[in-house]
C-alpha positions in Angstrom: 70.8 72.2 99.6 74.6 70.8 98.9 76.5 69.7 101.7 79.8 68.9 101.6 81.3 66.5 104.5 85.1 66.5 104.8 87.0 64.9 106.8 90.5 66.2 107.6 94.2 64.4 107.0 95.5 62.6 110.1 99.0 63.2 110.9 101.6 60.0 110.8 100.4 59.0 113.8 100.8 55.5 115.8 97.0 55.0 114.9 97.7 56.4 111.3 99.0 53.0 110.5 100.0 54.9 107.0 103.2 52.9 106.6 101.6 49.9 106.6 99.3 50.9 104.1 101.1 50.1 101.1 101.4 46.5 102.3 97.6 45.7 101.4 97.0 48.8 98.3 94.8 50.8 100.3 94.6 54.4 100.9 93.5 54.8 104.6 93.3 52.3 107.8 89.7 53.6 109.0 86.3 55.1 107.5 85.1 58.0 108.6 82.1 56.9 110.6 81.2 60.0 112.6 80.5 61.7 109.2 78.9 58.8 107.3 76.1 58.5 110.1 75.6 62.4 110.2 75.2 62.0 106.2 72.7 59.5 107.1 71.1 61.7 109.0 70.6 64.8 107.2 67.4 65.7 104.6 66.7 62.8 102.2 66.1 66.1 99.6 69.8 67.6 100.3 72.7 66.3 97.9 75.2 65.3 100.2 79.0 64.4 99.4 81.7 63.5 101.1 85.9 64.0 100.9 88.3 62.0 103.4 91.4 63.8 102.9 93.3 60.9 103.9 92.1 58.8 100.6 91.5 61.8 98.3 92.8 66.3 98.3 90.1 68.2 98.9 89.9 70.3 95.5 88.4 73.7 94.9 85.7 72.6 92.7 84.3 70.3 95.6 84.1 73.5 97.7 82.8 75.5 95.0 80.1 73.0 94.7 78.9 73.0 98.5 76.2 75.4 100.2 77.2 74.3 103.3 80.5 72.7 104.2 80.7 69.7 107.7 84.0 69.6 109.2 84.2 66.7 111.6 87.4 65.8 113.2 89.7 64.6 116.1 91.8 66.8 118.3 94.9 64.9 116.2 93.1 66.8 113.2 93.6 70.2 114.1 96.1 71.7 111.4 94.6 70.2 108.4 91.2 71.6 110.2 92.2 74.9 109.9 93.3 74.8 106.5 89.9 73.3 105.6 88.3 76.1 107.6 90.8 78.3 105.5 89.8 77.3 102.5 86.2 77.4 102.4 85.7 80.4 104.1 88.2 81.7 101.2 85.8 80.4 99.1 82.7 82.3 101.3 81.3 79.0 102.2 79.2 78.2 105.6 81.1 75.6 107.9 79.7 73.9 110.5 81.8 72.0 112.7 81.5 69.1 115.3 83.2 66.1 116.8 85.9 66.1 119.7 87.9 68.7 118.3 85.7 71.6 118.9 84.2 69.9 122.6 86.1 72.3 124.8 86.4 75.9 124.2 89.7 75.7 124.0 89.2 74.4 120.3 86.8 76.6 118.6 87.7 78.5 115.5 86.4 81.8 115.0 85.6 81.3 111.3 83.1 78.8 111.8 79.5 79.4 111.5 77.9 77.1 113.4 79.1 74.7 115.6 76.9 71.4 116.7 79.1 69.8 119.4 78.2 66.8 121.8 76.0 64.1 120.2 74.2 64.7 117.3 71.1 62.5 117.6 70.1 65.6 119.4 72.2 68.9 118.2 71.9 67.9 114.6 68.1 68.1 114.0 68.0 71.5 116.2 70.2 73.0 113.7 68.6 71.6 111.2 65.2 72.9 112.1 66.6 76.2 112.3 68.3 76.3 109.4 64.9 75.9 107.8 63.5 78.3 109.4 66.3 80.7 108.4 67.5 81.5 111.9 70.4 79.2 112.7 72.2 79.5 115.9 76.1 79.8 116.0 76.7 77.0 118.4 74.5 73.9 119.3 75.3 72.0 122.9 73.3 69.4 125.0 73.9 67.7 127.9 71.6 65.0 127.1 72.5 61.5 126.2 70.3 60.3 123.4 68.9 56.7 122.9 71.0 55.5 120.0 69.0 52.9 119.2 67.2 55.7 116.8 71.0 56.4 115.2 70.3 55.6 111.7 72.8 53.1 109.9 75.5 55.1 107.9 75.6 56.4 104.6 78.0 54.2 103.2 77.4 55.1 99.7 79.0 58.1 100.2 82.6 56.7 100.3 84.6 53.9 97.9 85.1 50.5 100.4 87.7 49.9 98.4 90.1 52.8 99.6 90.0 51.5 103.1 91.6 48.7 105.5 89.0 47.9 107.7 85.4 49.4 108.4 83.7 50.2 111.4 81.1 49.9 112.9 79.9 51.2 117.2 77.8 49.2 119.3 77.4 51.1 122.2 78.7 54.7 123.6 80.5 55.4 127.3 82.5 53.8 129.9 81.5 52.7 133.3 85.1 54.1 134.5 86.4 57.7 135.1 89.8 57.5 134.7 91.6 61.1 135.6 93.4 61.9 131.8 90.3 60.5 129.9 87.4 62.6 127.9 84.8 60.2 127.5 82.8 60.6 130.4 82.6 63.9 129.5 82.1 63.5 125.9 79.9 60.4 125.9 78.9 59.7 129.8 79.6 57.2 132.6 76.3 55.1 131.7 77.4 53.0 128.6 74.7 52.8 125.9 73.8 50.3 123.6 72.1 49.5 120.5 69.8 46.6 119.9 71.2 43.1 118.7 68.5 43.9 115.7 70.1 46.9 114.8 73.8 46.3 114.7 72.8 42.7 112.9 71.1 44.9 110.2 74.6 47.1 110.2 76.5 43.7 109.7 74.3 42.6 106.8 74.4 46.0 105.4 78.2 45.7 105.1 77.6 42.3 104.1 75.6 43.3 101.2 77.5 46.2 100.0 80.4 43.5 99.3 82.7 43.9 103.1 84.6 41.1 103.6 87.3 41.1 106.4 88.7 43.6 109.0 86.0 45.3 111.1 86.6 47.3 114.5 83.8 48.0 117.0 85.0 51.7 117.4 83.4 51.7 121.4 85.1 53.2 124.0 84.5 50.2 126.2 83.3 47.4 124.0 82.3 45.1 127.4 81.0 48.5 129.4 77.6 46.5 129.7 78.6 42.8 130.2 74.7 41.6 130.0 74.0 43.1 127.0 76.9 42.5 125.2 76.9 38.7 125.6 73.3 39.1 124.4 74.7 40.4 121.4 77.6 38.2 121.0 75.4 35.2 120.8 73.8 36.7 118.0 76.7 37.7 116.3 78.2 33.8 116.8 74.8 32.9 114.7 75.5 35.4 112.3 78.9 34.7 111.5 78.7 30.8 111.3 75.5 31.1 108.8 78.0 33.4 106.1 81.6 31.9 107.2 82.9 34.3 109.2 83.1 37.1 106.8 84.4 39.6 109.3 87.6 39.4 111.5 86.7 41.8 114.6 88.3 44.1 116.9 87.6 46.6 119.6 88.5 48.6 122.4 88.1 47.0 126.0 88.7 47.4 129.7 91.0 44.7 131.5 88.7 42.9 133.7 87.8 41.2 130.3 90.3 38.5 131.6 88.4 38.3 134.7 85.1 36.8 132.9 85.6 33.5 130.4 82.6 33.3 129.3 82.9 36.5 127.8 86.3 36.1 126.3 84.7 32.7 124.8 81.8 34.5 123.2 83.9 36.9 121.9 86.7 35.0 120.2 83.3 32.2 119.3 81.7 35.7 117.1 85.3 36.3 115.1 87.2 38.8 117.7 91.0 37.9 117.4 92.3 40.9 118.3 91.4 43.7 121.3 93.2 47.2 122.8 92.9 47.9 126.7 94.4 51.0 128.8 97.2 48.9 130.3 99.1 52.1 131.0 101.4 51.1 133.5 102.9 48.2 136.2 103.3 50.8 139.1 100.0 51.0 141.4 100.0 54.6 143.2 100.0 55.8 139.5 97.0 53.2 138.6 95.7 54.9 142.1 96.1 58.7 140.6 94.7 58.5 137.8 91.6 56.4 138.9 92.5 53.4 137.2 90.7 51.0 140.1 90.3 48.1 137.3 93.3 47.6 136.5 94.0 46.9 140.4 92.0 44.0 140.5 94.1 41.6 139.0 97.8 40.5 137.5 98.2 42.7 135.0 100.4 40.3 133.1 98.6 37.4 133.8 95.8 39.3 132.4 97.3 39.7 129.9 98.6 36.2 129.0 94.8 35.1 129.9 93.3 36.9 126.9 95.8 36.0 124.5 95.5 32.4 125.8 91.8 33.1 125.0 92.8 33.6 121.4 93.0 37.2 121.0 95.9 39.3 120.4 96.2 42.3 123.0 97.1 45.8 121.9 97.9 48.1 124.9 97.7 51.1 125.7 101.2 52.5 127.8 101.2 56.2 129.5 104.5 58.0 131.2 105.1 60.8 132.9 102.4 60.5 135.9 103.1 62.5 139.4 104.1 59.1 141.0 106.5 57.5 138.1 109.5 56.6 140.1 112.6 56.7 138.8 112.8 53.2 137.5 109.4 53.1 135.4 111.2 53.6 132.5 113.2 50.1 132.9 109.3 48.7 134.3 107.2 49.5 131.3 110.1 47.7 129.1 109.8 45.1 131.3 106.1 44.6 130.9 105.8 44.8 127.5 108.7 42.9 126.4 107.4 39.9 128.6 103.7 40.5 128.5 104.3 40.0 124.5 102.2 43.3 123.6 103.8 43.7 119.7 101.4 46.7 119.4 102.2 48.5 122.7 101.2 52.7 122.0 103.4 54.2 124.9 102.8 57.9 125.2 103.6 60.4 127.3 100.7 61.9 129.7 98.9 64.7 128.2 96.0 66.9 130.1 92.7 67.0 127.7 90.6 69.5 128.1 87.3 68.6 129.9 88.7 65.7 132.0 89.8 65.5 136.0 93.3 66.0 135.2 93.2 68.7 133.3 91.1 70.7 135.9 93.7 69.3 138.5 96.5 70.4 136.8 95.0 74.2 135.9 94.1 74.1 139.4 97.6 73.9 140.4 99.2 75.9 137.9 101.2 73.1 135.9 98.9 73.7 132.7 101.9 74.5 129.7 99.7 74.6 126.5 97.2 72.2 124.0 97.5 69.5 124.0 98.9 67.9 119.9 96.0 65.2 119.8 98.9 62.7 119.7 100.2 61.4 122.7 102.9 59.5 121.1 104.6 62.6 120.0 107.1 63.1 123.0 105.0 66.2 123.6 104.2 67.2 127.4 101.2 69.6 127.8 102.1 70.3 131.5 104.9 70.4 134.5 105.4 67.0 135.1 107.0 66.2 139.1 109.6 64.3 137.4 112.2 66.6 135.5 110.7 67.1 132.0 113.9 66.2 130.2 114.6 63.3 131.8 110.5 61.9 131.0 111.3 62.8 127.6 114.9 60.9 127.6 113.5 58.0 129.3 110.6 58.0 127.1 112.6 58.1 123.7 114.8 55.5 125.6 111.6 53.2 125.7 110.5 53.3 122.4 114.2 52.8 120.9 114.1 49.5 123.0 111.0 47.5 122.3 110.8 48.9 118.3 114.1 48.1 117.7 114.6 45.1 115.0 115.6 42.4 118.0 113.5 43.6 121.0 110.8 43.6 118.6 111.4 40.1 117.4 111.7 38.4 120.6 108.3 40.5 121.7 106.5 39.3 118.8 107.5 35.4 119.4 106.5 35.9 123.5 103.3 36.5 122.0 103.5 33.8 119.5 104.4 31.2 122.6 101.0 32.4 124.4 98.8 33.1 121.6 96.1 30.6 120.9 93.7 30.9 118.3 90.5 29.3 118.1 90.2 28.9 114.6 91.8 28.8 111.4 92.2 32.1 109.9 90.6 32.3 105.9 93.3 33.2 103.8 92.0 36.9 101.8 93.7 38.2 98.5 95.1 41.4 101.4 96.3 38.7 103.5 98.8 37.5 100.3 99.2 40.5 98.9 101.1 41.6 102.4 102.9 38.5 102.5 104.3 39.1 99.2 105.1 42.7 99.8 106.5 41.6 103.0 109.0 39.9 101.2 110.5 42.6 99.1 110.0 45.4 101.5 111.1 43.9 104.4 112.4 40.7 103.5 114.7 42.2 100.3 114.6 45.9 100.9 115.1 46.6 103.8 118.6 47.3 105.1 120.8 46.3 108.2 119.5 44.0 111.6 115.5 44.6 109.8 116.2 42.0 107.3 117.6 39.7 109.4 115.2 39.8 112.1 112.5 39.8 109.6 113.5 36.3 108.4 114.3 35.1 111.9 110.2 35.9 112.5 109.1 34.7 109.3 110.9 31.2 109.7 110.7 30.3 113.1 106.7 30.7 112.7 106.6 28.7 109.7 108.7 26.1 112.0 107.0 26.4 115.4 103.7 28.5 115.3 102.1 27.9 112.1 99.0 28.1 114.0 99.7 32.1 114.0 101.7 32.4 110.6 99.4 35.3 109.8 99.8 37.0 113.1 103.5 36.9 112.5 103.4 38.4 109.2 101.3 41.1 110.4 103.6 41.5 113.6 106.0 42.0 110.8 104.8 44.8 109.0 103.3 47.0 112.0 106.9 47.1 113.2 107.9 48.4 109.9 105.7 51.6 110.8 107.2 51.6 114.2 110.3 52.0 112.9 109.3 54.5 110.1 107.4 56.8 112.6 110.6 56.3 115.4 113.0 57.6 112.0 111.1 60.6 112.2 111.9 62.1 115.6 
């Protein structure tokens, strides 16, 4: 059997990061992880390829090849999904599908043979066992949470490290908390799971062996969902790190009350983390109270903040508007936050209904449901009736991000952060690292046109002056709000 795995184009998307790209020579900012560990998982005797469209076109003779074609993909996937479908079912090819795209029935695509949704530790080999048998079923579901301590480690040899930014790897799967807008609970539970500290230190010296050296993001949806186990794991890591010189810079997704527990923040930034993105969403309690978000009551949200980065890790925040209990003035708030909590990377979106979570099924409920949802909340796209009129959300919201991404707000964001941030080591100097640097210069430094160029050196020499401690930081600060400003140009 030939299988085909393809993994669809992503949009120019906040997450994209596909303006920064050309900084650094590479094609895209993230591997394709869900598909490299099903690759890893299906027969030893099958020959097994795989095409991320966001590093290479997906050509007819790669479909031509294929007996069976795996689409996995994101709900920010869809329209290159469909083409893909298109394509191969022009070519008479079987598709099977999986991944959050096709979760809710909302999503499914009539041309595709067989679907294997939820998690495929346990819907994979059902399908597979079927397919043997000649009998396949068109869709594959489960309820059950598997043990992913039997996930195998990916098939990295299907991809070219070389293509991509940073790699990834997950440690554990689900989040303790149930906010209202979010889909994990549903998609991965409220129980978070974990893999051993053997297993993921075999994933790190797999990457290690292959030749990895530098960026690599724990993709969890709450990186510190089990606090026991995690230190567990981060004293391992620590080990592991200090034996090869720190040959990865890490990165994750976390939940606030991170700044409530040092020891944890220690152990983290002590194992290579510099750099971490929590669900800060917003400064005005009765929304945190609608949508569930009890964590983020229990402390300063600033402070928290300025505790992490004080803790030597950058924070990248996650910002929503358009909740039933905005008031007039959030607009002005959020601003407010992020300029002075120093968040460079703040993703402010507007608030979109998934299917499958507690607000979509609220809002259905009361008839406020408009249409799907894009996949990309940073698209100034509203999915529902918001309380607040719609066209003032989405003037206020444009408002926002024209403030903190343009050239001066930007600037004084980025040196807030420089003020608070405090590494804990000295960063190794890569060839990417000087390779941006260079390309800073001409692109933003030389190129660039208008306040951009000035602001740029303004950063660039008041770092080199005052916070050469986090010259690297500013660089980087640099460049992302290059694709800020490219993706803002767009609207």
């Amino acid at each position: 059997m030939k299988a085909l795995l393809v993994y669809p184009a992503i949009p120019d998307t906040f997450w994209s990061f596909k303006h920064i790209l050309k900084f650094i020579s590479k094609s895209a900012a993230h591997v394709p992880l869900g598909l490299l560990t099903v690759g890893a998982m299906l027969p030893k005797d099958w020959e097994i390829r795989l095409v991320d469209m966001n590093v290479e076109p997906l050509r007819d003779d790669a479909l031509e090849w294929a007996d069976l074609v795996f689409v996995g993909a994101m709900v920010v996937q869809k329209q290159s999904v469909r083409e893909v479908v298109d394509r191969a079912k022009a070519k008479g090819k079987t598709v099977v599908a999986g991944g959050p795209f096709f979760a809710s029935a909302e999503e499914r695509l009539d041309q595709i043979d067989h679907l294997v949704l939820n998690e495929a530790e346990i819907t994979l080999p059902l399908f597979l066992k079927d397919l043997a048998e000649g009998r396949p079923e068109p869709v594959y579901s489960s309820d059950e949470r598997p043990d992913i301590t039997t996930t195998p480690l990916p098939k990295w040899d299907l991809i070219d490290l070389k293509h991509y930014a940073s790699m990834s790897v997950q440690y554990s799967r689900g989040c303790p908390f149930d906010c209202e807008f979010c889909d994990i609970v549903k998609l991965n539970g409220r129980r978070p799971r974990v893999k051993s500290n053997e297993q993921m230190i075999r994933e790190f010296d797999l990457l290690y062996s292959i030749g990895w050296r530098g960026r690599l993001f724990i993709v969890d949806d709450n990186f510190i969902g089990n606090k026991v186990k995690v230190k567990g794991l981060l004293r391992e890591l620590v080990r592991w790190q200090e034996a090869r010189d720190f040959p990865f810079q890490l990165y994750t997704e976390a939940s606030v009350n991170l700044a409530q527990d040092a020891e944890l923040m220690h152990l983290m930034t002590s194992a290579g983390f510099d750099s971490v993105f929590l669900g800060l969403e917003t400064p005005e309690e009765e929304c945190l109270i609608e949508c569930g978000k009890h964590q983020n009551r229990s402390m300063d949200l600033l402070e928290a903040v300025k505790t992490i980065q004080r803790n030597g890790m950058e924070v990248m925040g996650g910002f929503i508007i358009g909740f039933d209990n905005d008031p007039p003035n959030i607009f002005e708030r959020q601003i407010k936050f992020i300029q002075n909590g120093g968040v460079v990377k703040a993703m402010i979106g507007l608030l979109n209904a998934i299917p499958g979570t507690r607000l979509y099924k609220r809002l259905k409920e009361e008839g406020r449901l408009l249409h799907d949802v894009t996949g990309d909340n940073c698209d100034g796209s509203l999915n529902f009736v918001p309380k607040m009129d719609a066209q003032t959300v989405r003037e206020g919201y444009q408002a926002v991000l024209n403030y903190i991404y343009s050239p001066k707000e930007y600037y004084t964001r980025v040196c807030q952060f420089l003020e608070d941030y405090r590494p804990v080591r000295k960063k190794r100097i890569r060839k990417d690292d000087l390779k941006a640097f260079f390309r800073s210069i001409l692109y933003l430094g030389i190129l660039d046109k208008g306040k951009s160029k000035l602001y740029y050196w303004k950063l660039i020499i008041t770092a080199f002056i005052f916070h050469r401690h986090a010259f690297g930081e500013a660089v980087s600060s640099a460049i992302f709000g290059y694709h800020f400003r490219k993706l803002l140009s767009k609207r």
